[in-house]
N, C-alpha and C positions, 0 to 999 in steps of 0.2 A: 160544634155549631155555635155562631153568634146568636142567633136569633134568640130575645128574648134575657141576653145578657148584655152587660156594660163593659164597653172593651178601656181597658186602661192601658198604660205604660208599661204595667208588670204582669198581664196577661186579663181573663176574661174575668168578671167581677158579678157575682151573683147579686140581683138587687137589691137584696134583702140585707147584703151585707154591707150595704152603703149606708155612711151615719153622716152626718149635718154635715152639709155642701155651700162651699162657696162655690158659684154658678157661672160664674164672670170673673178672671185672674187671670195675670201674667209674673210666669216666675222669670222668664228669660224672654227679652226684648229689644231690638236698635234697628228704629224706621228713622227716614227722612224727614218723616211729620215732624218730630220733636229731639233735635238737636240736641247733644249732650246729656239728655236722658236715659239714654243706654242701658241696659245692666246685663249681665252677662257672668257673673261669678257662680261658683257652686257654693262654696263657704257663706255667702250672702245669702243664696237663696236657701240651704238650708236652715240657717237662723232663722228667715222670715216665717217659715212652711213649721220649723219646731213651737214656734211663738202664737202661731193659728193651732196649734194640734192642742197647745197645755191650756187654752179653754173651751179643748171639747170637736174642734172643727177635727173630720174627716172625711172629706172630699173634696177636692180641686178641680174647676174643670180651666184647662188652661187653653186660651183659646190665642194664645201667638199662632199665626199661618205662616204659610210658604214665604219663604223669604226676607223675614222681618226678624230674624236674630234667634229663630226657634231652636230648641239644644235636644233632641232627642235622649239622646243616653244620656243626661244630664238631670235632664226630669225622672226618668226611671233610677235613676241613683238617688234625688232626694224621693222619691216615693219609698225607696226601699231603705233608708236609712231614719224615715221618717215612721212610717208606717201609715203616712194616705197616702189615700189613692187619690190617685192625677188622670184625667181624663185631657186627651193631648189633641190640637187642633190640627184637620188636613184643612184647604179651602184658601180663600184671599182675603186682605181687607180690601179696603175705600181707595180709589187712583192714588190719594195725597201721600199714602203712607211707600209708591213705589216711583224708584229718579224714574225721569224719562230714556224712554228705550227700555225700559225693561220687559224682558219677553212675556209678561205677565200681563200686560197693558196690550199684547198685539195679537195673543194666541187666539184660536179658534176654542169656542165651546167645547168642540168635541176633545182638542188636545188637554184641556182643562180641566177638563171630568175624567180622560185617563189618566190623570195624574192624582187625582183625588182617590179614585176608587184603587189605585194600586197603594198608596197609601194606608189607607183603609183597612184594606187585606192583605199585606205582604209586607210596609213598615214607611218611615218615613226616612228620606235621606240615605237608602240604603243599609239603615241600623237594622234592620225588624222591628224595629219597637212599632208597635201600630198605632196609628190615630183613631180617636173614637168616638169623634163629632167631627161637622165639617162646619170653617168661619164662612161667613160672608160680608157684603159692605156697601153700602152705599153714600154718596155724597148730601153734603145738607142741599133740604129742599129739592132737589134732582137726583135720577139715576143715569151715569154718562151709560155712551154706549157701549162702552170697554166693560162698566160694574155692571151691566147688562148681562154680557157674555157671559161673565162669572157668574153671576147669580143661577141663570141658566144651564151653566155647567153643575152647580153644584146641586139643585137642583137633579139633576139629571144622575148624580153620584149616589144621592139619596135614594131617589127611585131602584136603583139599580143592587144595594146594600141594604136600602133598611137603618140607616144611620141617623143622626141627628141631627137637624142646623142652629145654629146660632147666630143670628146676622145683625150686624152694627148696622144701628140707624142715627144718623149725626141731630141729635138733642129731638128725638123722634119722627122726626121726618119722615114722609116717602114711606108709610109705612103698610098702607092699603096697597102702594103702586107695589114693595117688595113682597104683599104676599099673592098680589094677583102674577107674578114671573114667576113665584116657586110652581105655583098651582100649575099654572100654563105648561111650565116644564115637567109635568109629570110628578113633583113631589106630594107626599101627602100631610095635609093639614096638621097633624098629632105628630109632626115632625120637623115643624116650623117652632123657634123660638126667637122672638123681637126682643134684642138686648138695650139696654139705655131709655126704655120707656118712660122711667121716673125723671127723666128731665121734661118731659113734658103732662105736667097731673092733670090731665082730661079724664075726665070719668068717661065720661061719654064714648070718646075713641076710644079708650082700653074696652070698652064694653062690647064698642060692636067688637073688634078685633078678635077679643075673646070667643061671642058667638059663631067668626069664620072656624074658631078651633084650632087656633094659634093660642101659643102660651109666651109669656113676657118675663123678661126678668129685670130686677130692679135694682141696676148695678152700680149707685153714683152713693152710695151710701157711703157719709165721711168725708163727703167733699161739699163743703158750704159754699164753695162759688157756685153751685148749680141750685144749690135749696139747700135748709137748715134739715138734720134728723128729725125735729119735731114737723115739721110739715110731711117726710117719708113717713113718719110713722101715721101723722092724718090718715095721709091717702091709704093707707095700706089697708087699715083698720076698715075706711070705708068700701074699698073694691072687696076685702075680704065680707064685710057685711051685708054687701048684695048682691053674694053669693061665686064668688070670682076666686076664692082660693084656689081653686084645685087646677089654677092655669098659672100661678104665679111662682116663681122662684128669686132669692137674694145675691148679691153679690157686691164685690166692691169694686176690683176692674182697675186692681193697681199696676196701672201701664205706662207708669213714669217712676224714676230713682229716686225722684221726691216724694214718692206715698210709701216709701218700704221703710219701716223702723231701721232693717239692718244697716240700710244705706244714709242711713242720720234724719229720713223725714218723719211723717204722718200720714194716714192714721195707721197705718200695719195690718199687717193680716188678724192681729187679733182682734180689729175690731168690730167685725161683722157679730164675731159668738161676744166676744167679754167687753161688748160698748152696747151696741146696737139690738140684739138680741133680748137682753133681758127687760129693756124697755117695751122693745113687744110683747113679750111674754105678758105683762101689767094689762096691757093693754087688750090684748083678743086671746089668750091663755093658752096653756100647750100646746092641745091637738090640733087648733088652727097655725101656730106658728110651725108645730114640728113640719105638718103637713106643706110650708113653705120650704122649710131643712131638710127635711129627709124624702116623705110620699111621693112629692112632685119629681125632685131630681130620679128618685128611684124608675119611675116613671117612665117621665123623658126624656133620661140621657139612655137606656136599654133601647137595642136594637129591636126595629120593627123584624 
């Protein structure tokens, strides 16, 4: 039985045995979006995924989708030689990340969701390995009517498993209109999560958001062209202070060759736990951080 567990790479993952998660990652990736950023090795991504483990991180949820350079038994090989767990993405991104003509851009809803929910439950790519959240996406400022379908399909994967969403919202946009289509589609609230929130620090919107019963994850951590760490950690400190923990989760959302240390950039996977981390910690103390690292993801990556 899923329900009620975490499905990873390497089979069904009791919550309880889930330890500090990065919530937003890509170990393997090559979209149209960004040219030359690529990465694709297993030797690199394991370096990267050993280098997050040796200060502590134990959980990945890697959210590459269909199409976009995802490596199934690739992931399951560095989970298993690594010893985290990898939570692996079914679902779509945003139009920009697929060329034109791709049948992904022209399918119907309903083909779109049986291809999620077979995923899901029987593996991705024909490997087995099963996925165990589903991505989503939409465009800045707009939802086209292509990331419509998808969102609606995925949507509709959800309702039908029990699973999780994760859905890119470009520098937070669109983020009322994506959760009134999950809703519409039958999804349920405690299984929505708005990724890249932290690029836009509205108290205000993360507030109501929160109160529809959607959770957010704060995944630009490390990347100063969007905001400084000391301003994530402001916000954080205060959404957590008026009472907003227990919807929020971190990540960094290294989705280019130039954020992996293995591949010669910054900041690395280590720097969510051994940069970023302990400065929270000073800041709002343990139990409210862990409860961003561990309670939460325990949470809401476990099947409804």
């Amino acid at each position: 039985m899923t329900t009620g567990m975490i499905v990873t790479v390497t089979g069904l993952l009791d919550p309880a045995d889930l330890g500090p998660t990065d919530a937003h990652e890509h170990l393997f990736l090559d979209t149209p979006a960004q040219p030359g950023e690529g990465f694709a090795d297993i030797d690199h991504a394991e370096a990267e995924v050993e280098e997050g483990a040796a200060t502590g991180l134990r959980g990945i949820v890697e959210l590459t989708p269909i199409g976009l350079g995802r490596q199934p038994r690739l992931l399951r090989q560095v989970a298993e030689s690594t010893g985290v767990a990898i939570i692996a993405a079914s679902g779509f991104h945003r139009d920009a990340h697929y060329r034109p003509g791709d049948w992904v851009l022209e399918a119907a809803a309903e083909e779109l969701a049986e291809r999620i929910v077979d995923e899901l439950r029987e593996g991705m790519d024909g490997t087995g390995v099963r996925a165990g959240v589903i991505k989503g996406g939409a465009s800045l400022d707009e939802i086209s009517s292509a990331e419509e379908r998808r969102l609606r399909a995925i949507a509709r994967a959800s309702r039908a498993t029990g699973a999780p969403m994760v859905v890119h919202t470009e520098a937070a946009t669109c983020a009322h209109e994506i959760v009134a289509l999950l809703l519409e589609g039958g999804a349920a609230a405690d299984r929505i999560t708005l990724a890249h929130m932290d690029r836009n620090m509205d108290e205000a919107l993360h507030a109501d958001l929160v109160a529809r019963g959607v959770s957010l994850v704060y995944d630009t951590i490390g990347r100063e062209k969007y905001a400084t760490d000391d301003a994530r950690l402001d916000f954080i400190e205060r959404m957590v202070g008026a009472g907003h923990g227990a919807s929020l989760m971190l990540g960094l959302d290294l989705g280019r060759r130039g954020y992996h240390r293995a591949w010669g950039g910054e900041p690395g996977l280590r720097h969510l736990l051994g940069g970023f981390v302990p400065r929270l910690r000073e800041r709002i103390g343990d139990g409210p951080t862990d409860q961003l690292l561990i309670g939460n993801p325990r949470r809401l990556l476990a099947w409804a």
